[in-house]
C-alpha positions as CSV (number, residue, x, y, z in Angstrom):
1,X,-5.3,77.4,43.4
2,X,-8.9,76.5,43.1
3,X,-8.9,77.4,39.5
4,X,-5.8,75.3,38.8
5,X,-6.9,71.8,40.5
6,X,-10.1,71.7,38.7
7,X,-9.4,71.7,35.4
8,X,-6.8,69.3,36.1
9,X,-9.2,67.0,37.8
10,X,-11.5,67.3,35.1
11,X,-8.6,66.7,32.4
12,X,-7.9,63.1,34.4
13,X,-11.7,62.3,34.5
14,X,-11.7,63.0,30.7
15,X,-9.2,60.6,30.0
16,X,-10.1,57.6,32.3
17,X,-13.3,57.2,31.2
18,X,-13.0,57.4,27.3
19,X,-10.6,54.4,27.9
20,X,-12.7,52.3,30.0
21,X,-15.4,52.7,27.4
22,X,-13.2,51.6,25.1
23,X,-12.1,48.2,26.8
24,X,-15.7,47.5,27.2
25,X,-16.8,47.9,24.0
26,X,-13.5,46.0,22.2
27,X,-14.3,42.9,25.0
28,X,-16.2,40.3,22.6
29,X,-18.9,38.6,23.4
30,X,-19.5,35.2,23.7
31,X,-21.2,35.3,20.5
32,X,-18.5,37.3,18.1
33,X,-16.4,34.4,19.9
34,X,-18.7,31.6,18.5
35,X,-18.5,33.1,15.3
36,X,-15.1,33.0,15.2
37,X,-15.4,29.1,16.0
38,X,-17.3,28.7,13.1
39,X,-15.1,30.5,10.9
40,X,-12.3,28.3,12.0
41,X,-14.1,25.3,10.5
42,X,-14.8,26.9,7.5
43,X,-11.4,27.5,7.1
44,X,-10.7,23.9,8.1
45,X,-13.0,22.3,5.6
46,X,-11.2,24.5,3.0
47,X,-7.7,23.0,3.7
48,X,-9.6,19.6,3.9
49,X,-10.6,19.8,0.6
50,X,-7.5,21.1,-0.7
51,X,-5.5,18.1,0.5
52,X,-7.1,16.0,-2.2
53,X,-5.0,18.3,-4.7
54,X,-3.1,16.4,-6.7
55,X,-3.1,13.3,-9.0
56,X,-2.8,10.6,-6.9
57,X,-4.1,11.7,-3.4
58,X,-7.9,11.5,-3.6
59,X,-8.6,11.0,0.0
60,X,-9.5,12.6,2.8
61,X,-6.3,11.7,6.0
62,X,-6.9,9.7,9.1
63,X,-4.4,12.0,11.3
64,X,-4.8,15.3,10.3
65,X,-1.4,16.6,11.8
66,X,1.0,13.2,10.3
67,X,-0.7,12.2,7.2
68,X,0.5,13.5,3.9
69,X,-1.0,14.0,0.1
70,X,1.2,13.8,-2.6
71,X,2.9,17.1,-2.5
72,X,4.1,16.0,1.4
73,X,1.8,18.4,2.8
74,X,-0.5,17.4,6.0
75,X,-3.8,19.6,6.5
76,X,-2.0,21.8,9.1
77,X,0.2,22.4,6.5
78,X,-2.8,24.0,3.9
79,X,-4.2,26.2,7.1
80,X,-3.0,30.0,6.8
81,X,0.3,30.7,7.7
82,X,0.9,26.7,7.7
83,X,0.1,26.7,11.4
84,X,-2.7,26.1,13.9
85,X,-5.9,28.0,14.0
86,X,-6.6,30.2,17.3
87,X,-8.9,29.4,19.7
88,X,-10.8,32.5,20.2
89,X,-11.9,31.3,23.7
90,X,-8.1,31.0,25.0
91,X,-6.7,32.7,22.6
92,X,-4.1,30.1,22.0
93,X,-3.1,28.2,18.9
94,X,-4.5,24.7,19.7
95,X,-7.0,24.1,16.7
96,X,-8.2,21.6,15.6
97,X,-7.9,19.0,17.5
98,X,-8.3,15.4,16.6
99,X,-9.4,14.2,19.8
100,X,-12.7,14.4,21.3
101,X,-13.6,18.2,22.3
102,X,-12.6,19.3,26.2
103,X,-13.1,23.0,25.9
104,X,-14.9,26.4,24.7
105,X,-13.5,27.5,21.0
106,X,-12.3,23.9,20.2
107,X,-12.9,22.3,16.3
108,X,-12.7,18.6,16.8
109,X,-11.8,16.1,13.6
110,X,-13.3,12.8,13.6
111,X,-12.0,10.0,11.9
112,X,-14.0,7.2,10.6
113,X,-10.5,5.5,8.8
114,X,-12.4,5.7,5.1
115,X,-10.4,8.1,3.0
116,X,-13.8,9.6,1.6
117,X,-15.5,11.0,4.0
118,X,-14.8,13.6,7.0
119,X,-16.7,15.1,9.6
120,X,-15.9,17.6,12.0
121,X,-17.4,20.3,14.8
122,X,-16.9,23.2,16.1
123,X,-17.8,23.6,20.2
124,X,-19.2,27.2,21.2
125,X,-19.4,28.1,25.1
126,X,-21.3,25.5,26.3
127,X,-21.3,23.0,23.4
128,X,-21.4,22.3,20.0
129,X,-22.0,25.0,17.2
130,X,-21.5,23.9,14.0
131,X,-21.1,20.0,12.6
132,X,-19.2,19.7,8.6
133,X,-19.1,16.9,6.3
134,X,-19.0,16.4,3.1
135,X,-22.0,13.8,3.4
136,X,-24.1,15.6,0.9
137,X,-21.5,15.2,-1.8
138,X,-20.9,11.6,-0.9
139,X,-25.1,10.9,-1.2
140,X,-24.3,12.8,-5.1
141,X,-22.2,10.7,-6.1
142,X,-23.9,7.5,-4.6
143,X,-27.1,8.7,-6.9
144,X,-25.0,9.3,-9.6
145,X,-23.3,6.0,-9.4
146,X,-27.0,4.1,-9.5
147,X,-27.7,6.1,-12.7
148,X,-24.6,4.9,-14.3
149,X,-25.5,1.0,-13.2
150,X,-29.3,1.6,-14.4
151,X,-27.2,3.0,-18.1
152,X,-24.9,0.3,-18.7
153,X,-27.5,-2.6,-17.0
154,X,-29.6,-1.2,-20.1
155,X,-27.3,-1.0,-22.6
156,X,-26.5,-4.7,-21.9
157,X,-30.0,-5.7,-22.2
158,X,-30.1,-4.0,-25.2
159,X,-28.0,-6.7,-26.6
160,X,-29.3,-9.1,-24.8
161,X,-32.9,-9.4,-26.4
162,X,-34.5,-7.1,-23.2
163,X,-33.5,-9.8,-20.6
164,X,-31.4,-8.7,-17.5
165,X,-28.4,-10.3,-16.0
166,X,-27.7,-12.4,-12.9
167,X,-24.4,-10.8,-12.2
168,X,-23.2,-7.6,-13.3
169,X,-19.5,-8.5,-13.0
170,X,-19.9,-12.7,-14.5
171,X,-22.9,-12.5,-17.4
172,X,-22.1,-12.0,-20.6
173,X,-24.3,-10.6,-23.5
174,X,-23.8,-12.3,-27.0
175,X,-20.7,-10.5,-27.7
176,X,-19.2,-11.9,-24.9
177,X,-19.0,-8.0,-22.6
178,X,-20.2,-8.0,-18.8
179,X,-22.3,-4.9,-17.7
180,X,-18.7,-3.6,-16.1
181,X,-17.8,-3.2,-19.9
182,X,-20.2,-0.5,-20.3
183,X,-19.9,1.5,-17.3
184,X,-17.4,4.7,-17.6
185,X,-13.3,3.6,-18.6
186,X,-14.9,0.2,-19.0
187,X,-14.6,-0.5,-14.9
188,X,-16.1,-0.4,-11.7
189,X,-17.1,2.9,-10.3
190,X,-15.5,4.5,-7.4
191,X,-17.1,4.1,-3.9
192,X,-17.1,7.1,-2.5
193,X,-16.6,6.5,0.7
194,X,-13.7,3.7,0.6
195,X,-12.4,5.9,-2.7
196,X,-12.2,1.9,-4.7
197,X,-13.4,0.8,-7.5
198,X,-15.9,-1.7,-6.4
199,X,-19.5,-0.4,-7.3
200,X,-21.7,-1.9,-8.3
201,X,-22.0,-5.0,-6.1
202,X,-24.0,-8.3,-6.8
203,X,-27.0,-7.8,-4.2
204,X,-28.6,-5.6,-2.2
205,X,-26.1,-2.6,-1.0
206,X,-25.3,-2.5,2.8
207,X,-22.4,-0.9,3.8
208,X,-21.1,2.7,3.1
209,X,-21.3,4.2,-0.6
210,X,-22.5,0.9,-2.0
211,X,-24.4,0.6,-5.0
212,X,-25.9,-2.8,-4.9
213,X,-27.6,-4.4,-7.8
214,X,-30.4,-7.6,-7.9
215,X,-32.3,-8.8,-10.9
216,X,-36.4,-9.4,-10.5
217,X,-37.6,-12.6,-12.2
218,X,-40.7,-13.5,-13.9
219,X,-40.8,-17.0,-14.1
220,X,-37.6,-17.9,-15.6
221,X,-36.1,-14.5,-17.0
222,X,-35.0,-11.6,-15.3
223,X,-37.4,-8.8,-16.6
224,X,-36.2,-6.0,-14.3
225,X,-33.8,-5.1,-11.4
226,X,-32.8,-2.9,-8.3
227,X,-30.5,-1.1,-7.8
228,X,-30.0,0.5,-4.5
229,X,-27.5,3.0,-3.1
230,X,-26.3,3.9,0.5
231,X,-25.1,6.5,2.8
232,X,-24.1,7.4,5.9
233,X,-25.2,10.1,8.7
234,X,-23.0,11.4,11.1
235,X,-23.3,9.1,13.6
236,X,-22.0,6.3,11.2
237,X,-25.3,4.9,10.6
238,X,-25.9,3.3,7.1
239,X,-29.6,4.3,4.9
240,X,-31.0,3.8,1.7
241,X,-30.1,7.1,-0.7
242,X,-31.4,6.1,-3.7
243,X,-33.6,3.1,-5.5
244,X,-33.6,2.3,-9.3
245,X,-36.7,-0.2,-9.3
246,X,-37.6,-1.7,-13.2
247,X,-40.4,-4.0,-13.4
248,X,-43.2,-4.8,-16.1
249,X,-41.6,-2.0,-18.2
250,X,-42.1,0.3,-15.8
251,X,-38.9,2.5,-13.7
252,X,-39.6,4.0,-10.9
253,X,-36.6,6.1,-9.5
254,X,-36.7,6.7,-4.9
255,X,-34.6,8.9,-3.7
């Protein structure tokens, strides 16, 4: 009998412990969990940037979960599956959220109401992991707007015996064009932050995605200009990106 009850017992030790090994090691850890936060918003961003498919629906939404593009489609709609994301920390489909975070695992969206800019984070164990915008694309494009004012503020000039204008969208040059005529499509550039066709504006540049533009007088002429262009941080703060500065024949470009 001796002979039969311990191999038995040794049989049932076998198999118990194998399997509690195995629980242990599939149990993740709060960092393969963080990770997985981080993917989420990755994943997010993705279908964020997929809602601007489409001709006429170049913004980013105010309500991520009611707000459509063109095609009808809201940004739960573009996430795999066309439902939530997981949170890896409850293991429930609750993500993202579009309210402040309360919770491990959470991806919050934040809404600043201008179709142009998003900004979103992603909230590990005991706060936040990850924070995504799209500010560095919105600075590009800010920079690349001031270049386009400096090109056509030139190419009026160039008609206009050297001399700068007062007003970008009011002065004429001898034929009779405003410096809006010789910016792209013959209009204002896009603001990439409001997504209108306002830029540039008459004066210094204040508020978000503004390119501003001021002549610089000697004497009696305008000889030179600024043109300045702003962003914003994530805390909705505005900044100087970029400064076009022409005086006494000399550019010098800040950015």
């Amino acid at each position: 009998m001796l002979i039969m009850i311990l191999p038995i017992m040794a049989i049932h030790a076998c198999s118990e412990s194998p399997t509690e090994s195995l629980e242990s090691q599939t149990e993740p850890t709060v960092e393969e969990l963080e990770a997985k936060v981080i993917e989420n918003c990755y994943i997010l961003q993705e279908a964020l940037e997929n809602f601007w498919a489409g001709e006429y629906c170049e913004h980013y939404p105010s309500d991520i979960y009611a707000e459509t593009n063109d095609a009808g489609l809201t940004v739960i709609d573009l996430l795999p599956g066309g439902e939530l994301l997981e949170n890896h920390f409850t293991g429930l489909r609750t993500e993202p959220v579009d309210t402040p975070a309360a919770g491990p695992g959470q991806i919050c969206y934040y809404s600043f109401y201008n179709p142009g800019f998003y900004i979103f984070g992603g909230f590990g164990e005991s706060g936040s992991l990850v924070v995504l915008t799209n500010l560095e694309d919105i600075e590009q494009r800010v920079m690349i707007n001031c270049i386009v004012v400096q090109q056509a503020v030139e190419e009026w000039a160039f008609f206009s015996s050297g001399l700068y204008p007062d007003n970008v969208g009011v002065d004429t040059d001898p034929a009779g064009k405003t410096v809006t005529y010789y910016l792209p499509d013959r209009q204002l550039s896009e603001n990439p932050v409001t997504i209108a066709a306002t830029e540039p504006v008459d004066g210094q540049a204040y508020n978000w995605g503004e390119t501003g533009y001021v002549p610089i007088v000697d004497g009696v002429v305008n000889t030179g200009y600024r043109i300045t262009g702003v962003g914003v941080d994530i805390y909705g703060e505005t900044f100087t990106i970029c400064e076009i500065v022409k005086t006494s024949g000399t550019t010098t470009v800040t950015a």
